[in-house]
C-alpha positions in Angstrom: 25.3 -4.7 -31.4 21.6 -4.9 -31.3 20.5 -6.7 -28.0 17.0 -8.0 -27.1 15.7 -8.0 -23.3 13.0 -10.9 -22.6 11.7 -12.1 -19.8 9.6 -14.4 -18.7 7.6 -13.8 -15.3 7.4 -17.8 -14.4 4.9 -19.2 -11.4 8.1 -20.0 -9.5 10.9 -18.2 -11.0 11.8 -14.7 -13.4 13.7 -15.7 -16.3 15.8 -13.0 -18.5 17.3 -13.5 -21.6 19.2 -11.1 -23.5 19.7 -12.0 -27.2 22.3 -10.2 -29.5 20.2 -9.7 -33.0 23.3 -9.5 -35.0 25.2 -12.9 -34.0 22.3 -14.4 -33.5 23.4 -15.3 -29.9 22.7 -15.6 -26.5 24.9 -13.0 -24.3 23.1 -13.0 -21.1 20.8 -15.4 -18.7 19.4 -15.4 -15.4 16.7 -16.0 -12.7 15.7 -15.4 -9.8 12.2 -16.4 -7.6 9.3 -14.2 -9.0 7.8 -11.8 -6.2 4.1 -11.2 -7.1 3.7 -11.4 -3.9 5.3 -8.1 -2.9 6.6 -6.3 -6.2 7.1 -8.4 -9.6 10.1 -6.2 -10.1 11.7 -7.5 -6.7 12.3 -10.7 -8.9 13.0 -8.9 -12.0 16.1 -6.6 -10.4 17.4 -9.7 -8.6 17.9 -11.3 -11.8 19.0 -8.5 -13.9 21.6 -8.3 -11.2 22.8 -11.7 -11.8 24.3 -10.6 -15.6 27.8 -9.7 -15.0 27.6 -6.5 -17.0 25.0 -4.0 -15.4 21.8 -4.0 -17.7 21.9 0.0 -17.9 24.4 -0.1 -20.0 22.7 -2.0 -22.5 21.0 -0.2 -25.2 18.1 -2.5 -25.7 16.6 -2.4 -29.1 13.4 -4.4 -27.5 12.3 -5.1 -24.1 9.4 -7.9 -24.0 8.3 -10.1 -21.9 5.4 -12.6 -21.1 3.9 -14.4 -17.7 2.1 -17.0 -16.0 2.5 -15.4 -12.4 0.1 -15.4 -10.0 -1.7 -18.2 -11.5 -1.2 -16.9 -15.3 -4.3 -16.7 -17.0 -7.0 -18.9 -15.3 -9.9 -19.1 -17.1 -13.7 -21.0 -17.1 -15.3 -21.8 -20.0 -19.0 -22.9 -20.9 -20.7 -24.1 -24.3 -23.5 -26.1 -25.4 -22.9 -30.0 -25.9 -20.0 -31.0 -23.7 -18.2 -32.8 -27.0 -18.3 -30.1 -29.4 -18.9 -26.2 -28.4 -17.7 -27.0 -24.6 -14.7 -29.0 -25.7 -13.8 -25.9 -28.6 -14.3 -23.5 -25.9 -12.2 -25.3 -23.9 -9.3 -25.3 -26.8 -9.9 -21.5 -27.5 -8.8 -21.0 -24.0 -6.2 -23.3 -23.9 -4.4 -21.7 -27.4 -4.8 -18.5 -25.8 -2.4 -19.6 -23.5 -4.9 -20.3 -20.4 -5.1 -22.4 -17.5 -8.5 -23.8 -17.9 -10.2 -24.3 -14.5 -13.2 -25.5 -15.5 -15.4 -26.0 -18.4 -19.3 -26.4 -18.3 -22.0 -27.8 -20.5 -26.0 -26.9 -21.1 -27.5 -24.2 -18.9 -25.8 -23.0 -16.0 -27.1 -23.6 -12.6 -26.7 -22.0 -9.3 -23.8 -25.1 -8.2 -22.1 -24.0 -11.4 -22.3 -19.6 -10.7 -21.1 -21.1 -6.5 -18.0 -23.2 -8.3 -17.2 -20.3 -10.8 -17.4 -17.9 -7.9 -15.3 -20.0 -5.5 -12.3 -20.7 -8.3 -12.0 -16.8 -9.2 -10.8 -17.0 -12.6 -9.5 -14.1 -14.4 -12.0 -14.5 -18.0 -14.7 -16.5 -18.7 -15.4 -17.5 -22.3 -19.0 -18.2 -23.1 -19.8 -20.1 -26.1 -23.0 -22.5 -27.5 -25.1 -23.0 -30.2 -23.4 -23.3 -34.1 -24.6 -19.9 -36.1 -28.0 -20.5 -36.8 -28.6 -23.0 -33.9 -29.5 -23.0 -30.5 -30.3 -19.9 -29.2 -31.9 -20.2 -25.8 -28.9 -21.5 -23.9 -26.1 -19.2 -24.7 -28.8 -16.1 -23.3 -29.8 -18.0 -20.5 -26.7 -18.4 -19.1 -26.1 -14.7 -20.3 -28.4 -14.1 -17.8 -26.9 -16.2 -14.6 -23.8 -14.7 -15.2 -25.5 -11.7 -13.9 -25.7 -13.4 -10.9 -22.4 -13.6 -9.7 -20.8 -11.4 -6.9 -18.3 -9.3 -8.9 -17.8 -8.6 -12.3 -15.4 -10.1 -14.6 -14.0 -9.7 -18.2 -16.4 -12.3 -20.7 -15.8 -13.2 -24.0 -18.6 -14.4 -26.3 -18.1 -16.5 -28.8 -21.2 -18.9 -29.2 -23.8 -18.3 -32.0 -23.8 -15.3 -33.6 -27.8 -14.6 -34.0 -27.8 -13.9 -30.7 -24.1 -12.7 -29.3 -25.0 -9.6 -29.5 -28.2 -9.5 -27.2 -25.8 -12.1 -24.8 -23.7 -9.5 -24.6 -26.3 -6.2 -23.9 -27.3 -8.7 -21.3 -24.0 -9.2 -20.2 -23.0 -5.9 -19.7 -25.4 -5.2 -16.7 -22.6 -6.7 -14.6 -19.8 -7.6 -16.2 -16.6 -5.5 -18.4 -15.6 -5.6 -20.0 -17.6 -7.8 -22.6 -16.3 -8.8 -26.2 -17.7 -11.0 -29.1 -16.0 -12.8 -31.0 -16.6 -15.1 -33.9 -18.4 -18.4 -32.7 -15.9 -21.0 -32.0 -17.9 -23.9 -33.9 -20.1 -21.8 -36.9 -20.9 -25.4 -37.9 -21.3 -28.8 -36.5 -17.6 -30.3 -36.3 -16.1 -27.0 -37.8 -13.8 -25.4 -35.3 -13.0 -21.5 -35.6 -10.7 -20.7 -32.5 -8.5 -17.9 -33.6 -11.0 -15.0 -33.1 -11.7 -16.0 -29.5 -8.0 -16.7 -29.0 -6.8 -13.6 -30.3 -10.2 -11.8 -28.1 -8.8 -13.5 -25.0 -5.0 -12.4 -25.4 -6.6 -9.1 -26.0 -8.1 -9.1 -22.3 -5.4 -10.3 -20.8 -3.0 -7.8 -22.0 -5.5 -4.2 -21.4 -7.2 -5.6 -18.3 -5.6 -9.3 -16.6 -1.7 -7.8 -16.4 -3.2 -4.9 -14.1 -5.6 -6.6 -12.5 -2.3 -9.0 -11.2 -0.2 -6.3 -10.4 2.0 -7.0 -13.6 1.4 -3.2 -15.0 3.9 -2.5 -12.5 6.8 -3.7 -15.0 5.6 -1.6 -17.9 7.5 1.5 -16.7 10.9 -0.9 -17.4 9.5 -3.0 -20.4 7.5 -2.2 -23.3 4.8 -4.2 -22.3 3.8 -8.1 -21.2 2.8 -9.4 -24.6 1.6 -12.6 -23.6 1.1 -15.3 -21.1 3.8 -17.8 -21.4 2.3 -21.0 -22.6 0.8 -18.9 -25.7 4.9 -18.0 -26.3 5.7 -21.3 -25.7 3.3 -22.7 -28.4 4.2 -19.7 -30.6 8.3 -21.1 -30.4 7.0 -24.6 -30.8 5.1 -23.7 -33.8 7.5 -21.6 -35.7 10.5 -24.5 -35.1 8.1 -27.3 -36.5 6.9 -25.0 -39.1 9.7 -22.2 -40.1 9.3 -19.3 -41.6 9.7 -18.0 -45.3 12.9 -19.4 -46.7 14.2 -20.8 -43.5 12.8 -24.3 -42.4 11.2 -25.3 -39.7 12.5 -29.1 -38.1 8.9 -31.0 -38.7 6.5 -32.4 -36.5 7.7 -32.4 -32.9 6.3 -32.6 -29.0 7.8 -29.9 -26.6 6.8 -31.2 -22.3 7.1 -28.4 -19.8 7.4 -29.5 -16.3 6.8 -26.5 -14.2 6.2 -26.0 -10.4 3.1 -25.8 -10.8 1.6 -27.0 -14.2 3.0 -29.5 -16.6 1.9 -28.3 -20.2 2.4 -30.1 -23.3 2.6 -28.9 -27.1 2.5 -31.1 -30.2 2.7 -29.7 -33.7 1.4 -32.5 -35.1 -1.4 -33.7 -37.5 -2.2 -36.9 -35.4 -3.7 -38.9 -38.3 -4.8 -42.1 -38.2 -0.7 -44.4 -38.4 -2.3 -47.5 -39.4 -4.8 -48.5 -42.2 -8.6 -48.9 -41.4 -8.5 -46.6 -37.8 -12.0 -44.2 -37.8 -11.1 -41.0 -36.5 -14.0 -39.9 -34.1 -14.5 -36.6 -32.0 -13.6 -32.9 -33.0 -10.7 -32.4 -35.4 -7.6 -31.8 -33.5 -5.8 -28.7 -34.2 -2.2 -29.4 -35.3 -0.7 -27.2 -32.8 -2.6 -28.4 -29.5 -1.4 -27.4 -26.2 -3.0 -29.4 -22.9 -2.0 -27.9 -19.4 -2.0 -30.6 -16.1 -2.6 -28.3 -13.7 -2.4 -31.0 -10.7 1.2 -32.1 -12.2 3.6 -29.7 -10.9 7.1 -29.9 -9.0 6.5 -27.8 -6.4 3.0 -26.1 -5.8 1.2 -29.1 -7.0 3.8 -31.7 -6.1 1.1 -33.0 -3.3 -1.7 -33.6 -6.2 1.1 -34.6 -8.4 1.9 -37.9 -6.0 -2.2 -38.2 -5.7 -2.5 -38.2 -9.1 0.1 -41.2 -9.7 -1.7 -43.7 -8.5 1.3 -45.3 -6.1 3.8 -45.3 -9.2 5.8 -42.7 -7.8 6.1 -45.0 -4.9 6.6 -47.8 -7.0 9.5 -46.3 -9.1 11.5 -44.9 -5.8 11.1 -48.0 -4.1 10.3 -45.9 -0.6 7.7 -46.0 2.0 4.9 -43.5 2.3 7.2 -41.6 5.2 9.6 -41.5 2.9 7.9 -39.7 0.2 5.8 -37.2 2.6 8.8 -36.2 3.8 10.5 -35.2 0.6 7.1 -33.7 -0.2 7.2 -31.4 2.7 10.4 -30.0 1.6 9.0 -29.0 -1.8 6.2 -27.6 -0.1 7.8 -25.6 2.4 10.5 -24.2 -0.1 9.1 -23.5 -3.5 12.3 -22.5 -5.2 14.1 -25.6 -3.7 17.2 -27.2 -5.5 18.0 -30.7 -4.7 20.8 -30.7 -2.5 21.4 -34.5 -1.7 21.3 -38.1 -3.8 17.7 -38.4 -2.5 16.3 -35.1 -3.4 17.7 -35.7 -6.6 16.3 -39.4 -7.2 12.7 -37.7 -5.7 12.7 -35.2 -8.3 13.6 -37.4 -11.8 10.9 -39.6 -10.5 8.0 -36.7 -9.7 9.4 -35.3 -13.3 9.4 -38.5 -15.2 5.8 -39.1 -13.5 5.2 -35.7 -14.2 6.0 -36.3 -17.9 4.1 -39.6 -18.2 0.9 -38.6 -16.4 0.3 -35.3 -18.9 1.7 -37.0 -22.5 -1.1 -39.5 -21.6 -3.6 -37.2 -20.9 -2.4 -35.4 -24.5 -2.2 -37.9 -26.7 -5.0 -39.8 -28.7 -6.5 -43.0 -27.7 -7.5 -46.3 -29.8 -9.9 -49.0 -28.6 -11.7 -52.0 -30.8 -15.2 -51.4 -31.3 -18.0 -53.8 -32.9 -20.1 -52.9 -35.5 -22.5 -54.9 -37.5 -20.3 -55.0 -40.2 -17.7 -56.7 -37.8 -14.7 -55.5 -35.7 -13.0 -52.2 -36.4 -10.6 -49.8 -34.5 -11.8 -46.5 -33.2 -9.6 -43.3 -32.7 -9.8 -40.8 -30.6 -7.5 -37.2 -30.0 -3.7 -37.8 -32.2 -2.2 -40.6 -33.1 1.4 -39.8 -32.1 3.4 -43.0 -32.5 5.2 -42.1 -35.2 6.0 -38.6 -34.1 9.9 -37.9 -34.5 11.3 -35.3 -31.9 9.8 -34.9 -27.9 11.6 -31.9 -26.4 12.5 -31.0 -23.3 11.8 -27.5 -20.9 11.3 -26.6 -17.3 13.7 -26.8 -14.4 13.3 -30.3 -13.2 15.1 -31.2 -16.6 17.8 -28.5 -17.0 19.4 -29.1 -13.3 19.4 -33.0 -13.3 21.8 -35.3 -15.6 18.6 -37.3 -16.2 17.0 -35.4 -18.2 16.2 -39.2 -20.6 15.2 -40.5 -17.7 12.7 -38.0 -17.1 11.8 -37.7 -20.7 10.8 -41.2 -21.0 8.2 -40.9 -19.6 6.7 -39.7 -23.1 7.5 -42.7 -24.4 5.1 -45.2 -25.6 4.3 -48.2 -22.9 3.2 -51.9 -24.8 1.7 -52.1 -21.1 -0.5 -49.8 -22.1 -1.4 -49.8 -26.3 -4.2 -47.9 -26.7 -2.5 -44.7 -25.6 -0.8 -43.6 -28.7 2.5 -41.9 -27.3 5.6 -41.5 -29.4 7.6 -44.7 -30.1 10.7 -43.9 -31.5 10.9 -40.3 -30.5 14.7 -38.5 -30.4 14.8 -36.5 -27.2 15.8 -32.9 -27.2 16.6 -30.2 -24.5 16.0 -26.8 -24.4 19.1 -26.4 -22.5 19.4 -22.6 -21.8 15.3 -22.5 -21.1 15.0 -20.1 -24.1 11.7 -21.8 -25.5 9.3 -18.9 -24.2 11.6 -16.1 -25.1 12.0 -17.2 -28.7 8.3 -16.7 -28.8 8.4 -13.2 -27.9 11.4 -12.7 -29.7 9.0 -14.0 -33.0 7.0 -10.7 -32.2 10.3 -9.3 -33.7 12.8 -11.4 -35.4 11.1 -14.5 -36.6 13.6 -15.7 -38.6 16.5 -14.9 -35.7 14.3 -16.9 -33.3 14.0 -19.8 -35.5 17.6 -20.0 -35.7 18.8 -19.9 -32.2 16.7 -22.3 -31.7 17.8 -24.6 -34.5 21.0 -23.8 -32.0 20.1 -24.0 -29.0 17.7 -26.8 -28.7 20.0 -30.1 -28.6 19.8 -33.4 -29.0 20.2 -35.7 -25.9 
């Protein structure tokens, strides 16, 4: 029998998954609350001790893992125009697996270095100008980069006449400091994969020690990833397949965590009805968006903020009512609902939850007037007609609901001009296996596209 370890160092909790190569099987599962705080492999044993059958008696052919502990990867990120280098430095980050914590336009000023300083992010990708093009800002804020506190890893991937001086510049303060190709060479022309690969580089020789993480290594192999790039890795190869072995189509995965809500789509987004313009950047067809105020736990508070009274509305309860249930999340991170109520409060922050960020991921129509007459204008994917939305993250495993919660993806005639999925089939990723069939990919693509052919079922 040829076993697989992976694990998945979570914000809130350490997930393990051992996978039998051979039956193509899952043998083992388990979790238990991560412990950056102290030791990561506090967590790590306390799960591993939770499989019946003690793990050193496994002979392990692999042992891989990824993480978004301590924050996962937070990142800042800086171009030229806001619409075009910004927002393709902003999904460079975001592929890469990242939290984005902030994304700047133009030439940096000393409010900007004060806000980058204050939210301490882990890499900062610097980007501006197409190849050929602006010059002036990318070295400029080259140089009040310099001007921050403490060093930090930097990746440059802006326009390539002068990435090389940005960088020489660079390195007076900061390491280390890598360029990468320019994520828009041309106007409207996106090139992400250089930076995104640049960026999971970092992370893996500099972020995992810099968090403590290195401390697994002497168990594992290594921390390959972060997990929302394994996540969107999974996603990708179930929509897509893989050689001989197809993949399921074009399909949504929604990942309600404690303290992000991130969304995939593998999706091209096109226009779904005749005589729609398409206007903005060309969306990638696997696009992952991360909420980072819609969270169970950690950012339960901004996630209530953030909905506007709905919550409130959909519960039917008083402001008392709600604070309190809030303080219990707060107070106990790892919570389970252990009543009616704690139950009811969590489908509705997890259906709001789900709402809030498939809105904010989705394209957008509105009717705009030309001198040629009336015509509809499209911007981000068109989604309506996608077929599967699936399922991940506690909230949805541990409650009977998980519809309920899902449809909150769903397409509102309330609101028409966000173009959500209409007639979607919902799926669950009932054994939480999404990030570990990413790093088992690394491996055993074509094993990992079939347990999750398996494993992922329909509601």
């Amino acid at each position: 029998m040829q076993t697989v370890l992976l694990i998945d160092f979570g914000s809130t909790y350490t997930k393990v998954t051992i996978v039998d190569l051979d039956s193509e099987e899952i043998i083992g599962t388990a979790r238990a609350g991560t412990t950056i705080e102290t030791n990561i492999m506090d967590g790590l044993k306390a799960a591993l001790a939770q499989i019946p059958e003690p793990v050193e008696g496994w002979n392990f052919v692999r042992k891989l893992a990824c993480s978004s502990a301590a924050g996962g990867l937070k990142m800042i990120a800086s171009g030229l125009v806001k619409e075009l280098t910004a927002e393709a430095a902003r999904r460079a980050a975001l592929g890469a697996g990242a939290r984005v914590l902030q994304v700047f336009s133009y030439e940096l000023t000393t409010q900007d270095l004060d806000i980058i300083s204050s939210a301490k992010p882990d890499i900062i990708l610097l980007a501006g100008g197409t190849d050929g093009g602006n010059k002036q800002v990318l070295l400029k804020n080259a140089e009040m980069l310099c001007e921050l506190p403490s060093g930090l890893p930097i990746v440059i991937a802006g326009n390539k006449v002068v990435s090389a001086q940005a960088a020489d510049i660079l390195r007076k303060r900061h390491d280390p400091v890598v360029v990468t190709d320019n994520v828009m060479p041309e106007l409207g022309v996106l090139a992400v994969e250089s930076a995104r690969l640049a960026i999971r580089d970092v992370f893996l020789t500099h972020i995992i020690k810099a968090k403590g993480l290195d401390k697994v290594e002497e168990f594992l192999e290594r921390i390959i990833m972060p997990t929302p790039a394994a996540v969107l890795s999974a996603a990708e190869l179930l929509a897509t397949g893989h050689g001989s072995e197809r993949g399921i189509g074009e399909l949504m995965i929604v990942d309600v965590g404690g303290a992000t809500t991130d969304v995939h789509s593998l999706a091209k987004g096109d226009p779904s009805k005749p005589g729609v313009m398409l206007k903005g950047l060309p969306e990638p067809f696997a696009k992952r968006t991360v909420e980072g105020d819609l969270g169970m736990r950690y950012s339960s508070e901004a996630l209530v903020e953030a909905s506007e009274r709905r919550l409130f509305d959909y519960l039917g309860w008083t402001d008392d009512k709600v604070a309190c249930q809030l303080g219990l999340c707060k107070a106990d991170p790892w919570r389970i609902p252990r009543t009616e109520e704690e139950a009811k409060f969590d489908v509705a922050m997890g259906r709001m939850a789900v709402g809030m960020a498939v809105d904010r991921h989705v394209g957008t129509i509105e009717l705009v007037y030309t001198p040629f007459g009336a015509t509809y204008v499209q911007h981000g994917k068109d989604l309506t007609e996608l077929p599967i939305v699936i399922g991940t993250g506690g909230v949805l495993l541990h409650h009977p609901d998980a519809s309920e919660i899902l449809g909150g993806a769903v397409f509102n005639p309330q609101e028409p001009t966000i173009l959500k999925p209409q007639k979607a089939d919902f799926y669950l990723d009932k054994d939480y296996i999404l990030a570990a069939m990413g790093l088992l990919r690394e491996v055993a693509p074509h094993v990992a596209l079939r347990m999750m052919k398996k494993y992922v079922v329909k509601l």
